[in-house]
N, C-alpha and C positions, 0 to 999 in steps of 0.2 A: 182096684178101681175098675168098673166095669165101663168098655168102650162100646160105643154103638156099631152096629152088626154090619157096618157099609163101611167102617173102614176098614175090618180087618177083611172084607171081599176085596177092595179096592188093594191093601197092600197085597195078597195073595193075586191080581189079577198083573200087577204093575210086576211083581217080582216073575210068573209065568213069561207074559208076552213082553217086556222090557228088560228085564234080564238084571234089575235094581238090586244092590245089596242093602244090607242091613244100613248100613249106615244111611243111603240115599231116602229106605222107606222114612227111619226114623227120622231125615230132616222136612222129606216133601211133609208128612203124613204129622207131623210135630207132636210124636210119639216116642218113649221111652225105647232104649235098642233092647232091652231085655221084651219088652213087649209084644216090637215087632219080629225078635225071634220066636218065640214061643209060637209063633203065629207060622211061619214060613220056614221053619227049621228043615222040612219033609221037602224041600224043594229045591236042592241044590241049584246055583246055577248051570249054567251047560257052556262050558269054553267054545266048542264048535258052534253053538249058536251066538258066541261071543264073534266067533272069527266070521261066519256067513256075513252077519251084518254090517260089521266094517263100520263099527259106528263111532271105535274109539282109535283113535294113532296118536303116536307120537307122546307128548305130554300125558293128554289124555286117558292113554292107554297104560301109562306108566303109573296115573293116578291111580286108573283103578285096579291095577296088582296090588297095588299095597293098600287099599282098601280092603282087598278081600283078605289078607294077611290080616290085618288088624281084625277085620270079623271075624277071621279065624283062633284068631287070640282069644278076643272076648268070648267066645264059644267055647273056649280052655277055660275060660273065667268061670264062667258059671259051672262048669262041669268040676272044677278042681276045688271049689268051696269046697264043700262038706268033707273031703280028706285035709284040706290043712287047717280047718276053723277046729279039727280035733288037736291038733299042736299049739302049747300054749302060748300065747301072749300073740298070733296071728289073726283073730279078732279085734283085739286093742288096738293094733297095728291099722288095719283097715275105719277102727271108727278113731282113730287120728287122724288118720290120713283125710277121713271127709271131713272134719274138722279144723286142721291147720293147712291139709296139703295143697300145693300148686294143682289149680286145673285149668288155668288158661292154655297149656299146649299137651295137646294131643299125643307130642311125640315125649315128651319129657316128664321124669316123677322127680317131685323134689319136695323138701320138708324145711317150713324155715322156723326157727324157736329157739330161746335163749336158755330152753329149760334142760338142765342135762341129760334128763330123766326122759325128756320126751325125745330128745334125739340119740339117746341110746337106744331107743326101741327101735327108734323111726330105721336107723341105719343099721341096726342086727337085721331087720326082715326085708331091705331093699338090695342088702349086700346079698343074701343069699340067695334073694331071686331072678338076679341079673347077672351075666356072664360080662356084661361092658364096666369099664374104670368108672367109677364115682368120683365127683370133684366135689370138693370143698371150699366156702366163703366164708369169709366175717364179715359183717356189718359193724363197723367199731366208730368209736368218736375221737377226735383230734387229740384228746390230749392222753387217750387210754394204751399203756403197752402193750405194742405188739407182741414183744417175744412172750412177755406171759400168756398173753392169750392163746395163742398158736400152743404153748405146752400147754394150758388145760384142756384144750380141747383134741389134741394129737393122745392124752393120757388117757380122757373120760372117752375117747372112742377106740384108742389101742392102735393109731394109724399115723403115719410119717409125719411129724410137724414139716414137714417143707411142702407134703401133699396141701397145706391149707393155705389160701390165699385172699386176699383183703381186698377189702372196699367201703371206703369211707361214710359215714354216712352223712346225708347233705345237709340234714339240721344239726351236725355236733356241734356247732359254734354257736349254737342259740341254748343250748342246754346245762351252764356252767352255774352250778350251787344245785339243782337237780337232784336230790338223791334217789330218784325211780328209774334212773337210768338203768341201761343192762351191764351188770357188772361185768362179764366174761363176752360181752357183744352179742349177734344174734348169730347163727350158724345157719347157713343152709347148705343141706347134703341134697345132693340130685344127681340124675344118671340121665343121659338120652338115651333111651329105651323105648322105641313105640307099641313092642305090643307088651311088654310089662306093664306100660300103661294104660292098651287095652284092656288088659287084664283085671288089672286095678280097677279100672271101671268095673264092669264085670262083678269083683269082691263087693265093693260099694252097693252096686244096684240090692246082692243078696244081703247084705246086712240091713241099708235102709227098707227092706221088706217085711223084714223082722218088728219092727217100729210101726208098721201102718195096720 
């Protein structure tokens, strides 16, 4: 999609003389971050013009290191596509993930599905690209065994049954004679990970590309 010629002046003028990263262009500018990269990639920020200006302390300042981390990530994103979209089933992965997975937090990748088949993918390609502990949920109904559950889902992932942990769900007592319920409950596997999940992003933006 082609953007009009005043904004990518305007994000290139904001990123020089304001010192804006990616993220800030792509919220003022309400512009995709793979966009406004491409656009101001050639323009690092400058720390020492960070520190002249003294514009950020405290909180503030604290935000935006880990802003530029995260941009830093997603710049890994787009750059490490085309080496792991050659490794199998790491495409699948990513158009799952924009399909089932969690994007309401920035800082966190998680996958929720009752289908084994989708969260054995989901969890071979989030374990290996995270160094931090993954936790494990059920979503189950009142009157469904725990201990079974916890062994199908500790067997069909290869991981601790004590590592999985439960959570009722809040319509089970409305659901009795039901049989579309989730037999083995729903699982979510998730890691807090912020810039895996910039990254993630990142995968996403180059696959929905592919598509337009």
């Amino acid at each position: 999609m082609a953007h009009p010629a005043y904004l990518r002046e305007k994000a290139l003028s904001m990123r020089t003389a304001r010192q804006f990263t990616i993220d800030e262009l792509a919220e003022r500018l309400a512009l995709s971050r793979s966009t406004v990269y491409y656009w101001v990639r050639d323009l690092p920020i400058s720390r020492a013009g960070r520190a002249n200006a003294g514009q950020r302390r405290g909180n503030r300042a604290m935000q935006r290191k880990y802003r530029l981390l995260r941009e830093a990530a997603y710049k890994d994103g787009l750059e490490s596509f085309d080496r792991l979209a050659a490794e199998p089933g790491f495409r699948d992965f990513v158009c799952l993930y924009i399909a089932e997975g969690s994007k309401r937090n920035r800082n966190r990748v998680a996958i929720c599905n009752s289908d084994m088949a989708v969260l054995k993918l989901g969890f071979k390609w989030i374990f290996s690209l995270t160094n931090k502990p993954l936790s494990f949920w059920i979503q189950h109904h009142a009157d469904q065994d725990l201990a079974a559950l916890r062994i199908f889902w500790s067997e069909a992932l290869g991981i601790a049954p004590n590592a999985i942990h439960f959570q009722r769900k809040s319509n089970s007592a409305q659901l009795e004679g039901r049989s579309w319920r989730s037999t083995h409950g729903v699982l979510t596997v998730s890691v807090s990970d912020t810039l895996l999940r910039a990254r993630l992003a990142a995968w996403m933006e180059r696959v929905r590309a592919t598509w337009s």
